[in-house]
C-alpha positions, 0 to 999 in steps of 0.5 A: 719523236725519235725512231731507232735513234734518229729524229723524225719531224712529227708533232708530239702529244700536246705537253710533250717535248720532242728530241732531235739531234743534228749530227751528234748534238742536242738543242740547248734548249734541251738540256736539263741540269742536276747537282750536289752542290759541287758538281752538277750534269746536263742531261738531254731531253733523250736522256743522255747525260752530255756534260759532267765535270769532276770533282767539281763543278770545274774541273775536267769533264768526265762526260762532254758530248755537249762539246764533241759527240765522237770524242767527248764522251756521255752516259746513254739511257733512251728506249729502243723504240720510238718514242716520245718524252716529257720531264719535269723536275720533282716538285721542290727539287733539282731532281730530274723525272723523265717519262718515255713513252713508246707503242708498247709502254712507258717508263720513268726514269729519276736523275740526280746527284744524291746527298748524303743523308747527314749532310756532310760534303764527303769524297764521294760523288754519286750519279744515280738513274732510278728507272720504273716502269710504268705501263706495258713493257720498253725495250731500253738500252744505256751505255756509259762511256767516259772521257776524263780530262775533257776527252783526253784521256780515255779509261781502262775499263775493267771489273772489280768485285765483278763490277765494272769500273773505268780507271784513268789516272786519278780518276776512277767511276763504276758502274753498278747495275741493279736489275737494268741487265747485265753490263757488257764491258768494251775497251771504250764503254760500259753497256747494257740493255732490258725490258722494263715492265710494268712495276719493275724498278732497275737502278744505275749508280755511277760512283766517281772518285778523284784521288780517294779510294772509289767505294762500292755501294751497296743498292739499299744505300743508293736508295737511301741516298736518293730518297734523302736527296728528294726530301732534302731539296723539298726542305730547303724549298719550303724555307724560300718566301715567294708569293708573287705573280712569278712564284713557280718561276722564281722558285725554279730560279732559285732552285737553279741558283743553288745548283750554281753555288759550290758547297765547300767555299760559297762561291755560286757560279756563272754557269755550270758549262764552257764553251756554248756559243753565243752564235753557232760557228763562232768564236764568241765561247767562253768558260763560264765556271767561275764566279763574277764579281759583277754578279755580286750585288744581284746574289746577295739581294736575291738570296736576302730577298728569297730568305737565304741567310745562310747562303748570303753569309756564306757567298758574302765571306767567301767573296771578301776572302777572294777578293782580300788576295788581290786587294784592293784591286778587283779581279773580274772574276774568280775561281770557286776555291777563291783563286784568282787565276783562270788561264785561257787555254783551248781544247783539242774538240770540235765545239758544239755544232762546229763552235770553235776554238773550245775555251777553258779558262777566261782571259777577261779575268785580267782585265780591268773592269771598274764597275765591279768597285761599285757591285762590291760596294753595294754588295757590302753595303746590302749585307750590312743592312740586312746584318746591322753591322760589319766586321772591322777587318771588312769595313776597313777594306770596304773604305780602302776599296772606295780610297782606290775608286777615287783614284782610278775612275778616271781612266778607261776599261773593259767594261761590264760586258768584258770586251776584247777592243780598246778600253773605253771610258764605258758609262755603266763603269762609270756610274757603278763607281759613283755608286761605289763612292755613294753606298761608302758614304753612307756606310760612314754616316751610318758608322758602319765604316770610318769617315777619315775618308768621306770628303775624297769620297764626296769630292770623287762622287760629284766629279763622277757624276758631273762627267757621267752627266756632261760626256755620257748623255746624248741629247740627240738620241735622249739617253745615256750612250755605251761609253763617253762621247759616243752615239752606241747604245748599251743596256747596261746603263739600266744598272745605273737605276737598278743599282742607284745611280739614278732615281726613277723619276729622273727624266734623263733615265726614263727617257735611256730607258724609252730608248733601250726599249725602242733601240735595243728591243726586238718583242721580248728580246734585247740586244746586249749593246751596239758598237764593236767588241774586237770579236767577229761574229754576232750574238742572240739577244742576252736575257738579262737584259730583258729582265732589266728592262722590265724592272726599270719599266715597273721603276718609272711606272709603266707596270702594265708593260713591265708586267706583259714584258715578264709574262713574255720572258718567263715564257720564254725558259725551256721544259723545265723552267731553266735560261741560258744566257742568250736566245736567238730571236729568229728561232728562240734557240738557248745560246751560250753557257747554262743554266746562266746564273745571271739571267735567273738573278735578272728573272728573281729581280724583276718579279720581287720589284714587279710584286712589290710596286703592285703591291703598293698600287693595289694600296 
């Protein structure tokens, strides 16, 4: 509960969610997210809206109070009274209903970034605020303040066509208010305040521009545009296939991987924010608003699995074309046009909570990781198996790809988890070469690509294995280690079963998979790796990770674990069904950058293969 804007530590209605802020900032837990497929906001349980970046989903912020209350700039929208709040997104849809509660009333408030009604990807940006009353009457205030450039730039705000607009540079939004009260303009914000009744309904639309004329609407066509978003998110739902044991929680994750994908080139992003610390004051805040190539493999299989054939096609060429600028090495990661540059830069904010330095850009782009070969490989390998087939152009860079595994899997890299000390010869790097080299083979004998290289594939697979098997495995602690000849645990060699490195009744991956359990895991939580990194500091425990354990559980046949280990995790997602990348297991605070599209892939993963071996049990 909060009264007059500041927390107050009572308890809250059974099924409400009670928001606090410490010193400007809100829990990550509390955050929400809403999109259009090109940019998307974060918005607080107390209805502010903290995050926004535009045009797209990376570019700088408008709105980055998630990153500095005082400079970042937010969109406010919360009662004057106390009050508590509940919120769910509309059954099917990214759109976000939150209902205040005060002594005298309630309203509910509707937040999305609309479509357009013939599904074309136009200029135009739009943030709409739907507010009815729904009993008694709320006192409400809103103020929307932008920041452009990631609070660098702050606008000239003035009205045209009596409408209040804010102008910096390129950039431009306006806001138009119907029946929220009359905007009041100040040299930093745009204000307004009403009471809201019982039955009435009061409309804020915040049009955006970036280098286009930023047009006006007109309220019919606000509504319009939002009734076509509610419809449109409920279409595309219905088409997902999911009727397992998970179903709500895979739906919502699916619903959360489409807010990830950016529209005009397929690409799906790692997360919509920069900067979330993975531990609070530290320095561990990347930017995260880009695409990974190691995610690869997991996107297509869950798009395939959920009956998105579209958006496979889509991110699949996307992913070739990104990849053809580089080829035949791999970047870590790229950029949603497809570039692949991503310069490391800092921000002049604070951080949340003091989480300093502020990241833009991503200097683990230029690393080497040699797991993304094999991620590749079987990404390309899952799409030809669902198509039946592969352009000629692609099945020929696929074979030149696993040409180049075979001469440079000998030598060290950074890893899958990207780390800023010495390369190390990392195991899962190693073995998501051989799967390279594996699914190359078996594209050929499948004739899907030319054989002209299959005994140097052949001869590289079983070199890779024999090291993998010879300098990878520890017999003392019983399983595979973090890198060769160490004694460091990593639960990414769980990869090594998920993707087909190893066979489930192997006994040298059951027994790393008893290990990680009884190592790495702390109740549902589990740690990433243990052994240095080059970063200072520590970190929550990373929930893909724990999803992998439980599909690896069900794969060598302890369902009831994997099964009480999915229950426990799906529990663990906030209000409204989302994961960051991490959680602090002491608090069950969210750490690092969300929605994290890594932990829902992990989460779609686990429940199909969890689903599918129950189903076979049951007969």
């Amino acid at each position: 509960m909060r009264v007059g804007g500041h927390p107050v530590d009572t308890p809250s209605d059974p099924g409400r969610t009670a928001p606090f802020r410490s010193d400007g900032y809100a829990p990550l837990r509390d955050y929400a997210v809403i999109g259009d497929g090109r940019s998307a906001a974060l918005i607080a349980a107390d209805g502010s809206v903290d995050w926004l970046g535009m045009p797209d989903l990376d570019s700088p912020s408008v709105f980055a109070a998630l990153l500095d209350p005082v400079r970042g700039g937010r969109f406010l929208l919360e009662p004057e009274e106390p009050y508590t709040v509940a919120r769910r997104y509309l059954p099917g849809t990214n759109v976000l209903e939150t209902t205040f509660t005060t002594g005298g009333g309630s309203l509910r408030v509707t937040d999305a970034l609309t479509l357009e009604a013939d599904g074309a990807l136009g200029p135009m940006r739009e943030l709409q605020r739907r507010i009815d009353g729904v009993a008694g009457t709320v006192p409400l205030r809103w103020s929307v303040q932008p920041r452009f450039g990631y609070g660098a730039r702050r606008p000239r705000i003035a009205r045209r066509a009596g409408v209040p607009v804010a102008v910096a540079g390129a950039d431009a939004l306006a806001v138009c208010a119907w029946d929220a009260g009359e905007p009041e303009c100040t040299d930093r914000a745009i204000n307004g305040r009403l009471d809201l009744r019982r039955g009435q309904r009061a409309l804020l639309a915040i049009p955006l521009a970036h280098q286009e004329p930023l047009v006006l609407p007109s309220r019919p066509e606000c509504d319009a545009r939002m009734d076509h978003t509610i419809a449109a998110w409920r279409g595309w739902a219905r088409e997902r296939s999911n009727e397992g044991m998970w179903r709500d929680a895979v739906l919502r994750s699916a619903l959360a991987l489409k807010l990830l994908i950016f529209a005009p080139s397929g690409a799906i992003a790692a997360a919509v924010t920069s900067s979330l610390p993975e531990q609070v004051g530290g320095e561990r805040n990347w930017d995260y608003r880009f695409s990974w190539v190691r995610d690869s493999a997991f996107t297509l299989d869950a798009f395939l699995s959920l009956g998105c054939p579209a958006e496979a096609h889509a991110y699949f060429w996307w992913l070739m074309h990104a990849s053809q600028l580089t080829h035949p090495r791999l970047r870590v990661l790229y950029r949603l046009n497809g570039g692949g540059h991503a310069t490391e830069r800092t921000l002049p904010l604070d951080g949340y909570r003091g989480s300093r330095p502020v990241r833009i850009g991503n200097a683990a782009g230029a690393q080497t990781q040699l797991d993304t070969y094999g991620e590749l490989l079987q990404t390309g390998w899952l799409y030809a198996g669902a198509a039946g087939r592969l352009d000629a152009d692609i099945a020929r860079r696929l074979a030149e790809l696993a040409d180049f595994v075979c001469a440079a899997w000998r030598g060290p890299d950074s890893g899958i988890w990207e780390v800023r000390s010495a390369p190390l010869h990392f195991t899962q790097s190693k073995m998501m070469c051989w799967v390279a080299l594996d699914r190359a083979i078996d594209l050929c004998e499948r004739g899907l690509i030319e054989s002209r290289g299959s005994a140097r594939w052949r001869l590289a697979r079983a070199q890779i294995r024999d090291f993998v098997e010879t300098r990878c495995f520890s017999s003392l602690h019983h399983c595979y280690t973090r890198s060769a000849d160490s004694s460091d645990l990593d639960a990414a060699v769980l990869l090594g079963l998920l993707h087909g490195y190893a066979r489930p009744g192997d006994p040298r991956m059951r027994a790393t998979v008893d290990t990680v359990a009884r190592e790495l895991r702390h109740g549902p939580f589990v740690d990433r790796y243990s052994g240095e990194d080059g970063v200072s500091g520590t970190e929550g425990a990373f929930l893909a990770c724990s999803f992998w354990l439980a599909e690896c559980l069900a794969r060598t046949g302890r369902l009831e674990q994997a099964t009480a280990l999915m229950d426990d995790l799906v529990g663990l997602a906030n209000d409204v069904g989302l994961y960051g990348e991490e959680i602090d297991p002491a608090t069950g605070a969210f750490l690092g950058n969300l929605p994290q599209g890594l932990s829902h892939l992990a989460l779609i993963s686990a429940a199909c293969t969890i689903d599918s071996i129950a189903d076979e049990a049951d007969g």
